[in-house]
LUMTIKE-442503 format. One record per residue (C-alpha): residue number from 1; residue in three letters; chain; x, y, z. Coordinates in Angstrom, 2 decimals, always signed. Example, Ala and Ser with C-alpha at 12.3 -4.5 7.8 and 13.67 -1.06 7.14 Angstrom:
2
k->1, r->ALA, c->A, u->+12.30, v->-4.50, w->+7.80;
k->2, r->SER, c->A, u->+13.67, v->-1.06, w->+7.14;
***
This chain:
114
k->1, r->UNK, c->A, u->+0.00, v->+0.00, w->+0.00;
k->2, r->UNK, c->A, u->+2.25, v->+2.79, w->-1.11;
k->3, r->UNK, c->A, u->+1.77, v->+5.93, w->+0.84;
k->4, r->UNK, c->A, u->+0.14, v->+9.72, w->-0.21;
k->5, r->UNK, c->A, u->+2.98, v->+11.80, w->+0.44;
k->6, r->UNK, c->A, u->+0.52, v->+14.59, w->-0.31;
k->7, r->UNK, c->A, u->-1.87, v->+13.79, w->+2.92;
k->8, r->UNK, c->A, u->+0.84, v->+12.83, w->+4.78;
k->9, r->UNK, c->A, u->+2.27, v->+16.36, w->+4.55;
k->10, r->UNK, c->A, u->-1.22, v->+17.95, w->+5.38;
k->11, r->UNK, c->A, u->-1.64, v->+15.61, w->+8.11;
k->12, r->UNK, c->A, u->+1.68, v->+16.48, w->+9.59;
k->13, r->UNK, c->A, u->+1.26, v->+20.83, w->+9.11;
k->14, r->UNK, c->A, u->-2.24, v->+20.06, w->+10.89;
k->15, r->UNK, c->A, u->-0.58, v->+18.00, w->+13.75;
k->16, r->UNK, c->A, u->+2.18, v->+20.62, w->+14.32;
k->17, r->UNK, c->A, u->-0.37, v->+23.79, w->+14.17;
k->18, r->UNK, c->A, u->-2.39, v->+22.07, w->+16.48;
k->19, r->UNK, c->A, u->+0.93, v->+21.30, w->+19.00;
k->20, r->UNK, c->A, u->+2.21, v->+24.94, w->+18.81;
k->21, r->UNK, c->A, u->-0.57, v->+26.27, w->+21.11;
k->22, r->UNK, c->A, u->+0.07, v->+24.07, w->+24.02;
k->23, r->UNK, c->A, u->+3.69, v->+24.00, w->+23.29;
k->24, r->UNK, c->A, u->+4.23, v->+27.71, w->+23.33;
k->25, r->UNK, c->A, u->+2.10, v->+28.03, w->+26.69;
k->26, r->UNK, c->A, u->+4.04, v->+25.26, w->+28.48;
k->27, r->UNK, c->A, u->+7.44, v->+27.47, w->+27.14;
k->28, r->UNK, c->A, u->+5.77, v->+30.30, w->+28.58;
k->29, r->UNK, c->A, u->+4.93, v->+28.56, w->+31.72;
k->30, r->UNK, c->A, u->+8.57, v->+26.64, w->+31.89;
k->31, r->UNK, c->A, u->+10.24, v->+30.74, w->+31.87;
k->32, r->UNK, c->A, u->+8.15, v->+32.08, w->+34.67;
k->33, r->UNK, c->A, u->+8.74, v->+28.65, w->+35.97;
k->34, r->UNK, c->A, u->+12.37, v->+29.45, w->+36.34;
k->35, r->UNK, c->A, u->+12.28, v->+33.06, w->+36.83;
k->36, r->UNK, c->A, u->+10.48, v->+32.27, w->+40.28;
k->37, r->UNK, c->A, u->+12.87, v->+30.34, w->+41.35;
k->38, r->UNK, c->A, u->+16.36, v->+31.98, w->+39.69;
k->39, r->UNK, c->A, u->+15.08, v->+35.64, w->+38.43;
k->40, r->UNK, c->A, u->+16.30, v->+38.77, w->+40.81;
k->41, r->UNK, c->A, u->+13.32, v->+38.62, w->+42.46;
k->42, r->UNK, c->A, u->+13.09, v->+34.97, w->+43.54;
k->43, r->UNK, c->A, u->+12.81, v->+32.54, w->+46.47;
k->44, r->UNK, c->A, u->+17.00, v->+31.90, w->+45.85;
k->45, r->UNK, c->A, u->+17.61, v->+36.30, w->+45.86;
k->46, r->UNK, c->A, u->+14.62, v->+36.02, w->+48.60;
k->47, r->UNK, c->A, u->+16.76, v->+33.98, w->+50.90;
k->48, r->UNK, c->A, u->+19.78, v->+35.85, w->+49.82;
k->49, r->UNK, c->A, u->+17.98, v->+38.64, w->+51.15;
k->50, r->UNK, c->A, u->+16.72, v->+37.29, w->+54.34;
k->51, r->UNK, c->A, u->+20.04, v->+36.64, w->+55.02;
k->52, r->UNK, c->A, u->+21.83, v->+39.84, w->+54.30;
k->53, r->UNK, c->A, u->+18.91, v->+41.25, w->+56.67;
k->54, r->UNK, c->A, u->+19.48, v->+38.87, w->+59.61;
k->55, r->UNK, c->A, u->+23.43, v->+39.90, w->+59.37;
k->56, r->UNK, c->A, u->+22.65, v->+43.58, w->+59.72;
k->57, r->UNK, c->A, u->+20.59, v->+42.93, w->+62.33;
k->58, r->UNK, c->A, u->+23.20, v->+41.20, w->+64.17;
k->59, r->UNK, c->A, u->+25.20, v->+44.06, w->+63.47;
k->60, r->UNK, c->A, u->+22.33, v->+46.90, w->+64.27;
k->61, r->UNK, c->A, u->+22.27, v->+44.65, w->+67.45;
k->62, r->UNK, c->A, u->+26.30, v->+45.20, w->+68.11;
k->63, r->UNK, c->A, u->+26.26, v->+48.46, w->+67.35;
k->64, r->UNK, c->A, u->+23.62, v->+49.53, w->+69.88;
k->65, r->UNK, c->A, u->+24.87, v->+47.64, w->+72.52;
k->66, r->UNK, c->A, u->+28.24, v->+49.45, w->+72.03;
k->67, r->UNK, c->A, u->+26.35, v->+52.81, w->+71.89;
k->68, r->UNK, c->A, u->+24.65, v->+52.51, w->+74.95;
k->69, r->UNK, c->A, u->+27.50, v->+51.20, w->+77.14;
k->70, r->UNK, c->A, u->+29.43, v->+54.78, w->+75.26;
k->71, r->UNK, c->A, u->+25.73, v->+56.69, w->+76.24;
k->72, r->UNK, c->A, u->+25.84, v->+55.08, w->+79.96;
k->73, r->UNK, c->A, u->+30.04, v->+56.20, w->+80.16;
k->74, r->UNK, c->A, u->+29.25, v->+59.58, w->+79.06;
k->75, r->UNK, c->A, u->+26.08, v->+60.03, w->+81.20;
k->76, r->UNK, c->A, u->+28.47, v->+59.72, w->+84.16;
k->77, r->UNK, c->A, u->+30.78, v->+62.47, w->+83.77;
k->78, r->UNK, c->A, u->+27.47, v->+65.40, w->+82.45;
k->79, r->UNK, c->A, u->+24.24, v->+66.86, w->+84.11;
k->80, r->UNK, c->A, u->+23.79, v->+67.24, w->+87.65;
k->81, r->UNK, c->A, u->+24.96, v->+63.81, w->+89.36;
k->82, r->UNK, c->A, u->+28.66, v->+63.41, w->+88.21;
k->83, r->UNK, c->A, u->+30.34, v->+59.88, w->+88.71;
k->84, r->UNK, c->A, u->+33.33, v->+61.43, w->+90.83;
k->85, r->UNK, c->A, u->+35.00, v->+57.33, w->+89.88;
k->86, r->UNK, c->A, u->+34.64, v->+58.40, w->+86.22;
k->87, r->UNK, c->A, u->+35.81, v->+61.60, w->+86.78;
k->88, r->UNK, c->A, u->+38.33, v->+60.89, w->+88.41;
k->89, r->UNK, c->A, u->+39.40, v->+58.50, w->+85.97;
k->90, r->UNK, c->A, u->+38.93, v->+60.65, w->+83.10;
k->91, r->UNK, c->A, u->+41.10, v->+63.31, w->+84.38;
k->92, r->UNK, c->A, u->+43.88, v->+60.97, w->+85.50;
k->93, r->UNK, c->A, u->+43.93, v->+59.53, w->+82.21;
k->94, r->UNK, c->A, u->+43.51, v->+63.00, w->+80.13;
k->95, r->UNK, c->A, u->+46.34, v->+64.82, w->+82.77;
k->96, r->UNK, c->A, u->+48.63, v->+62.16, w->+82.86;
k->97, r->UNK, c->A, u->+48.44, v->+62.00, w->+86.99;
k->98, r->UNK, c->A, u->+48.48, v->+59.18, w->+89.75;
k->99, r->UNK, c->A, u->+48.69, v->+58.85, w->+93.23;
k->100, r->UNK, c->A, u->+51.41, v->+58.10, w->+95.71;
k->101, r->UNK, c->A, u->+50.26, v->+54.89, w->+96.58;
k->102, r->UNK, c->A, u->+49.47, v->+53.56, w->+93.09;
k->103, r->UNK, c->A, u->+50.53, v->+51.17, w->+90.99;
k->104, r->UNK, c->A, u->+51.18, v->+52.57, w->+87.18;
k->105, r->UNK, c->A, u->+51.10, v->+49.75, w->+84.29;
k->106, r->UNK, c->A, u->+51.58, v->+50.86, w->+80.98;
k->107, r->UNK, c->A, u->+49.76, v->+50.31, w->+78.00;
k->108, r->UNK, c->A, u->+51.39, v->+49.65, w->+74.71;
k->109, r->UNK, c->A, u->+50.38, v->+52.98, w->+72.33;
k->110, r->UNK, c->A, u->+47.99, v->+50.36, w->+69.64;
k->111, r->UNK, c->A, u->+46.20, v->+48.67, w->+73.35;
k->112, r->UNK, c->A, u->+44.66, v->+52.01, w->+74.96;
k->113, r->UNK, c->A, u->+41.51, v->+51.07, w->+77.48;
k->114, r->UNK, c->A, u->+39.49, v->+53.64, w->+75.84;
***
């Protein structure tokens, strides 16, 4: 039974017109596909993100801690109640002064206490 080349053909143009359609919308499904997951804004950038975020935090976190213990230092030598130990330690330090029964240790010039 030789074949019609002629219907063949037709038969195979109407097969592939009738696959494009589904074809192009599972392509166009398969890219948003992937830009979820790989585009800029993504679940990988997301967690990239989320991560950046929890290490400033930890560094916000740092950061304040240090300020406040500067903010509680500093509160102790202004306004009306003066820490005369501060004070006292402050001006030692700044005037280069000790007394007769102390002990002096000195402090390389790169390892100051302040």
């Amino acid at each position: 039974m030789p074949v019609d080349r002629e219907s063949f053909g037709r038969a195979l143009k109407r097969r592939v017109k009738s696959a494009l359609p589904p074809l192009g919308f599972a392509a166009l499904c398969a890219y948003f596909a992937w830009h979820s997951v790989h585009g800029d804004f993504g679940t990988i950038a997301r967690e990239k993100r989320l991560q950046d975020i929890a290490a400033a935090k930890a560094v916000l976190a740092r950061v304040e801690a240090e300020r406040d213990a500067m903010e509680k230092r500093v509160s102790g030598l202004r306004g009306d109640r003066i820490d005369r130990d501060q004070l006292d330690e402050r001006a030692r330090t700044l005037l280069n002064l000790v007394g007769k029964d102390e002990i002096v240790i000195p402090y390389e010039p790169g390892k100051r206490l302040f």
